[in-house]
C-alpha positions as CSV (number, residue, x, y, z in Angstrom):
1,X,-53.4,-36.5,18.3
2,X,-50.3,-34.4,18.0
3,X,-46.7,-35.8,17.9
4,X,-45.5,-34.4,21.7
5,X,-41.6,-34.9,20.2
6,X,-42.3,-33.1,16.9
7,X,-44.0,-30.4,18.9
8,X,-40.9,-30.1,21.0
9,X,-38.5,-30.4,18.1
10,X,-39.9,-26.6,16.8
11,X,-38.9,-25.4,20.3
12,X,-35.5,-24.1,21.6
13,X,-34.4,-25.2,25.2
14,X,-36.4,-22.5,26.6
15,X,-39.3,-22.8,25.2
16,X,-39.1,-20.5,22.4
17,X,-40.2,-21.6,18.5
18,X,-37.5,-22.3,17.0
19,X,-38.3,-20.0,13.9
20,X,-38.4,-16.7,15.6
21,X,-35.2,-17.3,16.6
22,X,-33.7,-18.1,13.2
23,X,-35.1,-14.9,11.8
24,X,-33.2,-13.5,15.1
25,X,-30.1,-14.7,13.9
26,X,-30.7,-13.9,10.5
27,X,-31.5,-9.9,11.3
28,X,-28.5,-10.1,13.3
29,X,-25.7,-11.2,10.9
30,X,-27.5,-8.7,8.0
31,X,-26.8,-5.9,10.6
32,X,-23.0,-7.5,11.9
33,X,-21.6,-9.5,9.2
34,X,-20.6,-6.2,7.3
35,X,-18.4,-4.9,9.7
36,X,-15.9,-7.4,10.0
37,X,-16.5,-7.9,6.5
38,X,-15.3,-4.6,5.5
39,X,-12.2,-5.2,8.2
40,X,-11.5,-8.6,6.1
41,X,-11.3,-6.9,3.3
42,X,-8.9,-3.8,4.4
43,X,-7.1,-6.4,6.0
44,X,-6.7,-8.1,2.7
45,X,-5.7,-5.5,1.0
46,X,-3.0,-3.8,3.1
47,X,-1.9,-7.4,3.5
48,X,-1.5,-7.4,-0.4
49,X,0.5,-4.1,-0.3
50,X,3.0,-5.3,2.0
51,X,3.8,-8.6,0.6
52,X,3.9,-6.6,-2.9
53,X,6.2,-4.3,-1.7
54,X,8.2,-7.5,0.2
55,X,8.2,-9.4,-3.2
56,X,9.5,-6.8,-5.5
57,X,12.5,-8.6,-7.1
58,X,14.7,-4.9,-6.5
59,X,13.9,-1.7,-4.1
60,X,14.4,1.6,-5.7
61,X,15.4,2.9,-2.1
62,X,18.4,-0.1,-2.0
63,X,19.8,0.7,-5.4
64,X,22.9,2.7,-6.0
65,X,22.1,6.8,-5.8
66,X,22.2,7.0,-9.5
67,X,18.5,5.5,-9.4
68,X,16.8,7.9,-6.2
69,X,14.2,10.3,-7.4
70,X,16.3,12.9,-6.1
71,X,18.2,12.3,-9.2
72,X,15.5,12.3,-11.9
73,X,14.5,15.5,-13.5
74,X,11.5,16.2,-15.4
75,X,10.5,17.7,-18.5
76,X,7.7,20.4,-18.4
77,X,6.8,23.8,-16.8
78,X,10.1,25.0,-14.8
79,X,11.9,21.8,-16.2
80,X,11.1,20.4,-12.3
81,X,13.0,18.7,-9.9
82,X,12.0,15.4,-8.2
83,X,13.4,15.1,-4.8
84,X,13.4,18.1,-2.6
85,X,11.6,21.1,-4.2
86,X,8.8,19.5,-6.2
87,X,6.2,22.7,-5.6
88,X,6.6,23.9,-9.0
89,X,5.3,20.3,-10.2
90,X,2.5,19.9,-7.2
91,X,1.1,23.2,-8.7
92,X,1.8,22.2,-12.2
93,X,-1.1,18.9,-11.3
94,X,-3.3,20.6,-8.8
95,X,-0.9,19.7,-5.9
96,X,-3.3,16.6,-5.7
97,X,-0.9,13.4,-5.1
98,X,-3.7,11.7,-4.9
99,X,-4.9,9.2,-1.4
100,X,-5.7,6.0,-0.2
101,X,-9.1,5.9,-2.5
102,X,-8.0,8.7,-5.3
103,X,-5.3,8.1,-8.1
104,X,-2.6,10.8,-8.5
105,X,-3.6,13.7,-11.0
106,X,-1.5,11.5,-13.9
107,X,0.2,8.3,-13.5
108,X,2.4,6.5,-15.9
109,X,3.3,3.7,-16.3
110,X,5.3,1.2,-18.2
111,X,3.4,-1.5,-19.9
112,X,5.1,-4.0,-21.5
113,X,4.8,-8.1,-22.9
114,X,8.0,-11.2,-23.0
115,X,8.5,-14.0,-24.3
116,X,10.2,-17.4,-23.0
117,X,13.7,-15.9,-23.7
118,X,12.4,-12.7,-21.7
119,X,12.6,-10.8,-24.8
120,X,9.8,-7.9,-25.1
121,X,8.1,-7.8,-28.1
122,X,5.4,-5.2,-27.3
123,X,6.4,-2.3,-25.5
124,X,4.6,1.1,-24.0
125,X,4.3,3.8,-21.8
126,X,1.0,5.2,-21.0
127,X,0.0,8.2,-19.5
128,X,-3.4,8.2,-17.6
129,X,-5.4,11.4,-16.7
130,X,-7.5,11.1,-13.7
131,X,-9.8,14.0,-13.9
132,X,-10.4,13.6,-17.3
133,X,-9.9,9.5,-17.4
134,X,-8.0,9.9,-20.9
135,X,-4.8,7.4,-21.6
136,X,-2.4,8.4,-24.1
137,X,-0.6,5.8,-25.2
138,X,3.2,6.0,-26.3
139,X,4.6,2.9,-28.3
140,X,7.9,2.2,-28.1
141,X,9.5,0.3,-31.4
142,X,11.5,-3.4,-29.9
143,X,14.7,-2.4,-32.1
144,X,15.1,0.6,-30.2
145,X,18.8,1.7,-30.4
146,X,20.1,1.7,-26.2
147,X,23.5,2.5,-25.2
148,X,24.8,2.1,-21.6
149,X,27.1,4.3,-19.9
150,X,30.2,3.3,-18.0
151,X,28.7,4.5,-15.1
152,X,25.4,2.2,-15.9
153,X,27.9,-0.9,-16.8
154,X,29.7,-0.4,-13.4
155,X,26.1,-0.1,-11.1
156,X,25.2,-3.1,-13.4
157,X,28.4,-5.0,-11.5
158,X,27.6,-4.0,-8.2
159,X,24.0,-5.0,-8.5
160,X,23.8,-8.1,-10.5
161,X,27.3,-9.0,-9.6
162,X,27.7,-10.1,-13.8
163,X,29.4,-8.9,-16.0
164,X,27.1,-6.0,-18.1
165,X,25.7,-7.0,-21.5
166,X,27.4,-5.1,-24.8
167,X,27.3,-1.3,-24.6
168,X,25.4,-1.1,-27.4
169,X,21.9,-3.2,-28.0
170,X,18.4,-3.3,-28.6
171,X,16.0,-2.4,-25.9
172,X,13.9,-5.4,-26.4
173,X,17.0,-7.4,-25.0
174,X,17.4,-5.4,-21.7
175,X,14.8,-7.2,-19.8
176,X,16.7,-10.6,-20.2
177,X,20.2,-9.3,-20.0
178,X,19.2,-7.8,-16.5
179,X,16.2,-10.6,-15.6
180,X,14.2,-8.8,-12.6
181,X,16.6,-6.1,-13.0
182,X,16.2,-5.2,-16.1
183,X,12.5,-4.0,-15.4
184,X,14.2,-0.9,-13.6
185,X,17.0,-0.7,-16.7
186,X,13.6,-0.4,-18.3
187,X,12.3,2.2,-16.6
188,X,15.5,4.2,-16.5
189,X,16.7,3.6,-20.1
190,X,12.9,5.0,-21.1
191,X,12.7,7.9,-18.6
192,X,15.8,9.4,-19.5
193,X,14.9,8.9,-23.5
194,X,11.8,10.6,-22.9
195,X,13.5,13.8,-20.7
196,X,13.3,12.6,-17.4
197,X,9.8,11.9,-16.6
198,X,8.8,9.5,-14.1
199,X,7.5,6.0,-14.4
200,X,5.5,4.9,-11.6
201,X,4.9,1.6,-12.0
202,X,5.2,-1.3,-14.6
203,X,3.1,-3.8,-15.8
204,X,4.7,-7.3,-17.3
205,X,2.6,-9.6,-19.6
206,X,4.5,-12.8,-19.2
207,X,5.1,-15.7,-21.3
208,X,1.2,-16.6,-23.4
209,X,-0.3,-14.1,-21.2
210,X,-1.1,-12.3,-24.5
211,X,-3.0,-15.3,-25.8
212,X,-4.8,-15.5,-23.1
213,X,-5.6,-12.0,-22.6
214,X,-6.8,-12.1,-26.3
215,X,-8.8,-15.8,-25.9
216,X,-10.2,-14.6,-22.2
217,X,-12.2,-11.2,-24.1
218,X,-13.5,-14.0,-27.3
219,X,-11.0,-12.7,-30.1
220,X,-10.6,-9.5,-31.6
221,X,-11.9,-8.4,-35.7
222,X,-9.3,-6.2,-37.4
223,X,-8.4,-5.7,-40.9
224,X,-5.3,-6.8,-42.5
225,X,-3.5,-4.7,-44.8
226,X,-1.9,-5.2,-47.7
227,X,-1.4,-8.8,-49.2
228,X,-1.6,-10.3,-45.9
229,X,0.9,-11.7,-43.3
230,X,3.4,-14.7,-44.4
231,X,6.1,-15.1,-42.9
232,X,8.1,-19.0,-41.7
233,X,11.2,-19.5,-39.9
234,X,12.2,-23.3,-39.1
235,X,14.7,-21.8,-36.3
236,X,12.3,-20.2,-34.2
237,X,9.8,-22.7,-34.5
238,X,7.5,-19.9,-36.5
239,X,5.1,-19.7,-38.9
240,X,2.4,-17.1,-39.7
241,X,0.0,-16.8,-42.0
242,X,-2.8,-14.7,-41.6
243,X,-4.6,-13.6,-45.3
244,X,-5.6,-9.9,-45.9
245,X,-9.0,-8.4,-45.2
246,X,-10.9,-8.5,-42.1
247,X,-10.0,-11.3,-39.5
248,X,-11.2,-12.7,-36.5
249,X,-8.0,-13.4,-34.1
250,X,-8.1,-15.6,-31.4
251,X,-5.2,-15.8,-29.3
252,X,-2.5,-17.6,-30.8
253,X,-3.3,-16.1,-34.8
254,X,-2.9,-12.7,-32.8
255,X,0.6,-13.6,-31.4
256,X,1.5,-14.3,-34.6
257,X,0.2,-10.5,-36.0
258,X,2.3,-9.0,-32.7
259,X,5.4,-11.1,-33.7
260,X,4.9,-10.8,-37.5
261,X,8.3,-8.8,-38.8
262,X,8.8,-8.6,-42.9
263,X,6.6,-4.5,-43.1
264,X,8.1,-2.8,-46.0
265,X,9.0,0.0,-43.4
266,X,10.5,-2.2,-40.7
267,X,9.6,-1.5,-37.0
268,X,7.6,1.4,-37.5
269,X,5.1,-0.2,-39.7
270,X,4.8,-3.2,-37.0
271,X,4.1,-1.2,-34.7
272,X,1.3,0.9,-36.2
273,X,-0.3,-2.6,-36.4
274,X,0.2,-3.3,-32.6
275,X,-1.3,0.2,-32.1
276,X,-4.6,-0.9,-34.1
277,X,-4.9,-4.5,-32.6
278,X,-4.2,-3.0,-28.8
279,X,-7.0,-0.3,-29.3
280,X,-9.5,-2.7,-30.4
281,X,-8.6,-5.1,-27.7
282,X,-8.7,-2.2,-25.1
283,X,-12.1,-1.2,-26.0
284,X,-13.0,-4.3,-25.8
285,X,-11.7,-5.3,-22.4
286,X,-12.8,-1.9,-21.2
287,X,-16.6,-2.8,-21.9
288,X,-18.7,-2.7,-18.8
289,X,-20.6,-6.0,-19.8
290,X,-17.2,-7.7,-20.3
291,X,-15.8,-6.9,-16.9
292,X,-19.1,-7.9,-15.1
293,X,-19.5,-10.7,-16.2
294,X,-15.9,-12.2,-15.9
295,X,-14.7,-11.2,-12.4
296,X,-13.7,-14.7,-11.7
297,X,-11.7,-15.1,-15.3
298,X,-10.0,-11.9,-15.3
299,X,-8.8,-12.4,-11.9
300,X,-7.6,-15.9,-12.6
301,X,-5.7,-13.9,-15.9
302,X,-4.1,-11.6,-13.7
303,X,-2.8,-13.9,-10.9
304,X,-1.6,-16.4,-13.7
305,X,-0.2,-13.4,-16.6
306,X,0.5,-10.9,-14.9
307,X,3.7,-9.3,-12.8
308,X,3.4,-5.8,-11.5
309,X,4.9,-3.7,-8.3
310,X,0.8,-2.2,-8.1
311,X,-0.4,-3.5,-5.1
312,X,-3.9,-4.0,-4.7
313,X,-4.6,-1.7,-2.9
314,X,-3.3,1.1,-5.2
315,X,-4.9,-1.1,-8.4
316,X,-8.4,-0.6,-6.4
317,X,-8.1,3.5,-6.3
318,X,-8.2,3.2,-10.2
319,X,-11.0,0.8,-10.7
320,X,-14.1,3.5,-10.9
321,X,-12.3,5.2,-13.9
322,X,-12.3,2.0,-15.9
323,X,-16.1,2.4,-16.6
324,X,-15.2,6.0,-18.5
325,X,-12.4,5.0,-20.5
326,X,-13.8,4.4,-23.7
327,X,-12.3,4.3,-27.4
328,X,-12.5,8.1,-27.9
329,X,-11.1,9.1,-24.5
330,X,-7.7,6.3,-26.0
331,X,-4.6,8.0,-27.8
332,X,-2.0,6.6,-29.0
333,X,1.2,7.6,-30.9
334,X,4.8,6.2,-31.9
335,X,8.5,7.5,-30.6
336,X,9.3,9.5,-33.3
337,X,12.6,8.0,-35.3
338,X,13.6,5.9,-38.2
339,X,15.1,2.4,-39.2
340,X,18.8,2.2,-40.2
341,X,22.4,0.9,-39.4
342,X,24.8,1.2,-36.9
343,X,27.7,-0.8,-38.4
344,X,26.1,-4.2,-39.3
345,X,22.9,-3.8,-36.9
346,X,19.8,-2.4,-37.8
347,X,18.1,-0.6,-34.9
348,X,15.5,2.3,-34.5
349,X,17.2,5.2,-34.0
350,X,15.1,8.1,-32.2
351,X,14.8,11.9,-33.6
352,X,16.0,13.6,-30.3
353,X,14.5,16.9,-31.7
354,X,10.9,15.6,-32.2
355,X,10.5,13.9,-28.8
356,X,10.4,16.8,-26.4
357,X,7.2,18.0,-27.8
358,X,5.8,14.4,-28.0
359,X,6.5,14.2,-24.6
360,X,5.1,17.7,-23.1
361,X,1.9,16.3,-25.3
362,X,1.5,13.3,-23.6
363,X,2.7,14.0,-20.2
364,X,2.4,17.2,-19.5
365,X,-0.9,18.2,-21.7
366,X,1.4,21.2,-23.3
367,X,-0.2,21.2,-26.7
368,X,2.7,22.3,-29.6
369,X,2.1,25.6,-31.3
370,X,2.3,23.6,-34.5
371,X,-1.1,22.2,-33.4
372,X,-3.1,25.3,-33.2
373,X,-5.3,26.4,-35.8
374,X,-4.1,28.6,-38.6
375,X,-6.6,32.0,-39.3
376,X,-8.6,31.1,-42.4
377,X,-6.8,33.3,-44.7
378,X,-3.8,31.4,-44.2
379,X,-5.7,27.9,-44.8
380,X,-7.9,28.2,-48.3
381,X,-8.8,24.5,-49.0
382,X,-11.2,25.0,-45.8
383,X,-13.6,26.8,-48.6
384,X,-13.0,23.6,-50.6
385,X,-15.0,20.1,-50.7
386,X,-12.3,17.6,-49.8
387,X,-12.7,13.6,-50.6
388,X,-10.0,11.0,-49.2
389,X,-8.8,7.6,-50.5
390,X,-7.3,5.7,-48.7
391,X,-4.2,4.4,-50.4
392,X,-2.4,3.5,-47.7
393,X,-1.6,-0.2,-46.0
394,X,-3.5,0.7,-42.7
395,X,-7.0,0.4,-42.3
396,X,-8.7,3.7,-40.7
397,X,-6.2,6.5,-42.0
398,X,-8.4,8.0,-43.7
399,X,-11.5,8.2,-41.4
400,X,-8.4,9.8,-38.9
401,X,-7.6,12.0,-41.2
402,X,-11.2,12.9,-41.7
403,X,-11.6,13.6,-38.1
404,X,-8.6,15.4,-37.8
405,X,-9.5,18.1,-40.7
406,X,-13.0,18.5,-39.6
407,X,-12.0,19.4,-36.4
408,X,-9.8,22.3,-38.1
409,X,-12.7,23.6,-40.0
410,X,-11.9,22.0,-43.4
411,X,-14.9,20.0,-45.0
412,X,-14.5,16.2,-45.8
413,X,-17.4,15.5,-47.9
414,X,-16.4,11.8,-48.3
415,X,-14.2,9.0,-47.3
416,X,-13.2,6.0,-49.4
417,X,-10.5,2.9,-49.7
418,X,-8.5,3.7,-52.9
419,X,-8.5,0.7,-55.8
420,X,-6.2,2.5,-58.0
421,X,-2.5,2.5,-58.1
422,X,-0.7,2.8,-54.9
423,X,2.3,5.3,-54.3
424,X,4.8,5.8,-51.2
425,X,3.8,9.7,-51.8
426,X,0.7,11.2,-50.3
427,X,-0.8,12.9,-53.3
428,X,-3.1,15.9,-52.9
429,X,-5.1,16.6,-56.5
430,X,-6.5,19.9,-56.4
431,X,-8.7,21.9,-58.9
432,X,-7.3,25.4,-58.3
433,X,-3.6,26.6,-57.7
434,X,-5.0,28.1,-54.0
435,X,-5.5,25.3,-52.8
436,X,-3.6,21.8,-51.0
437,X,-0.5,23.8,-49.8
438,X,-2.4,23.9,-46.3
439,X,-2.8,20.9,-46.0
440,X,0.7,19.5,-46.7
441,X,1.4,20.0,-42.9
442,X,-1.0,16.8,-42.2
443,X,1.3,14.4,-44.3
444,X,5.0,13.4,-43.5
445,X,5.3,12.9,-47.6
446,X,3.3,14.4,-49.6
447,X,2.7,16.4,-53.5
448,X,0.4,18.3,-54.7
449,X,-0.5,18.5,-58.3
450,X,-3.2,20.5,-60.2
451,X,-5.7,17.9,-62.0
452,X,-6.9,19.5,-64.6
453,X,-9.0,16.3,-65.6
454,X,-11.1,16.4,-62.8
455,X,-14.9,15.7,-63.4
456,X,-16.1,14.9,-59.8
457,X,-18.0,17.0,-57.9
458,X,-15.2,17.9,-55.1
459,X,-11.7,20.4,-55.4
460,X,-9.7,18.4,-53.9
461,X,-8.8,14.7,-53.6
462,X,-6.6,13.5,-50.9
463,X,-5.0,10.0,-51.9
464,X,-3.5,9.1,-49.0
465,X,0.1,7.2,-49.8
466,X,2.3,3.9,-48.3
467,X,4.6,5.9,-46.4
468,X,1.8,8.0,-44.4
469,X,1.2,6.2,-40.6
């Protein structure tokens, strides 16, 4: 005989069986729950934008007129004017500023790691193309020489209300002079250097954020050149030692490449190593598999590393281009200059005269002249069968190289390390007077010398030398 109290335990209060009316409920909240689900989530996110904005350590709008973007001018077509008049540029980028779910046409933006004392050891400025989801990548040497103006020591005063730091320094040791404030010193100090252009938002990798960007994406292979990486000093508590070929870095061996100091050719040579690490650690935190299947971990990263005036909200409009960045669509290049003194200091000094077509290259998309393909008659090793050897201290120069020329119509029939003697020089070995002239314009320091010894089956042999980047 049936249980009369089970029977009525399957029925609602009026009779009904009780699983018709879960399935009820449960067609209900798949056709409701969305709705304030998607107003949660709006919510969130314009909640995030204001409390960024609220939390920003300094406002551009409360700073002294020297800072407004009324002020800043920018290099490019019509040399344009931020501020009031800005057609010129709007037409210049589509006049697209972009919306509340679309980036602006380009956006750059400063993107740099400190340490504990707040000094920045790895410093860039990246320019990202929307329509064509390119980043081009300008690296910015720590020893960098900076020099404030009286007017920039005197807002300094009113500001901070301390007294400024020297006049002269390097500009690894403006983001501790000026704490929070230095992130804008930053950004000014850089815009002007690079002829005005504008830096819409930074990006700070804090203290072992770097580490655990590095141990968060599993390590990262690259090759080390030369005779390895050895370097101790009992005062900073350092020590590195990291043996030459290919390596597998976790995070903390990898602060010590980033932080690793004694390259024959000083700064530059450090940071053509960052360059190589970063782009194998951006392909590999761009991968598609990677960012699936850490959503929880990377967000944890960014809450714990990570210091930015993006709010979410303007972080989300970029998110569907991160799936078509890849390693070919990723440039990257170094602010043009050289290592030497002022009195007893060694800094990086710029070349003023190379950096306004750097920048109209990376900002602006203004290819130089210099760039453009010379008419075959001028260029006669393109008839020639070309081998490189790579001689050099940097892994991959020669497979660039190799991509570069076969894009100008020369022919690279093949690509190898060099085991012989290595020189500063670049040395081009050519068969036949006609040729290796042309291709001098590829090297910063290079010879060419007719071989007259020369058995192989190719007329001419690129070795590539220590000084070329």
């Amino acid at each position: 005989m049936p249980n009369k109290n089970n029977k009525n335990k399957n029925k609602n209060g009026n009779g009904k069986p009780r699983g018709k009316q879960n399935r009820l409920i449960k067609k209900f909240l798949l056709i409701a729950a969305p709705v304030p689900l998607v107003y949660l989530i709006s919510a969130f996110i314009v909640t995030q934008s204001l409390i960024a904005q609220v939390n920003k350590p300094y406002s551009m709008q409360n700073l002294p007129p020297s800072f407004s973007d009324s002020e800043k001018t920018t290099q490019g077509p019509g040399s344009v004017t931020h501020g009031s008049g800005t057609d010129a540029l709007d037409d210049f980028y589509g006049g697209d500023d972009g919306s509340l779910l679309r980036p602006p046409a380009r956006t750059n933006i400063l993107i740099y790691g400190i340490d504990e004392n707040n000094l920045t050891d790895v410093m860039m400025v990246a320019s990202f193309i929307r329509d064509t989801a390119e980043l081009k990548i300008l690296s910015i040497p720590r020893d960098l020489y900076t020099k404030q103006t009286d007017e920039q020591r005197e807002r300094w005063r009113q500001v901070t209300g301390r007294n400024p730091p020297p006049r002269e320094f390097k500009i690894n040791n403006l983001r501790s002079y000026g704490q929070d404030y230095g992130v804008l010193l930053l950004q000014e100090h850089l815009s002007s250097l690079l002829g005005g252009i504008t830096i819409d938002y930074y990006i700070e990798l804090r203290p072992k954020g770097f580490i655990s960007l590095v141990d968060l994406l599993g390590g990262v292979d690259l090759e080390v050149p030369g005779d390895g990486l050895f370097y101790k000093d009992p005062v900073q508590n350092l020590e590195i030692a990291i043996p030459p070929g290919m390596q597998h870095f976790d995070g903390a061996k990898a602060e010590g490449l980033v932080r690793f100091r004694q390259y024959r050719d000083g700064d530059a040579d450090r940071v053509s190593v960052q360059q190589q690490f970063m782009m194998q650690l951006f392909r590999q935190a761009l991968n598609r598999d990677f960012i699936m299947s850490n959503p929880l971990g990377i967000a944890e990263f960014a809450l714990t590393n990570i210091q930015t005036d993006m709010s979410i909200a303007e972080i989300a409009r970029y998110v569907p281009y991160a799936d078509r960045l890849t390693s070919n669509s990723i440039k990257t290049y170094t602010l043009p200059g050289k290592g030497d003194y002022v009195g007893a200091t060694s800094y990086y000094l710029p070349n003023k005269n190379q950096i306004p077509e750097m920048v109209n290259e990376i900002f602006f998309g203004i290819e130089s002249n210099e760039n453009a393909r010379i008419p075959d008659e001028d260029a006669p090793s393109r008839g020639a069968n070309i081998a490189i050897y790579n001689g050099s201290d940097i892994s991959g120069l020669a497979t660039s190289l190799e991509h570069t020329l076969t894009e100008d119509g020369y022919t690279v029939a093949h690509v190898s390390h060099y085991n012989g003697t290595r020189e500063q020089r670049t040395r081009i070995l050519v068969n036949d007077d006609k040729y290796g002239a042309d291709l001098q314009k590829y090297f910063t320091n290079s010879i060419v010398r007719k071989d007259t010894g020369n058995t192989t089956a190719y007329d001419i042999v690129i070795i590539i030398g220590r000084s070329e980047r």
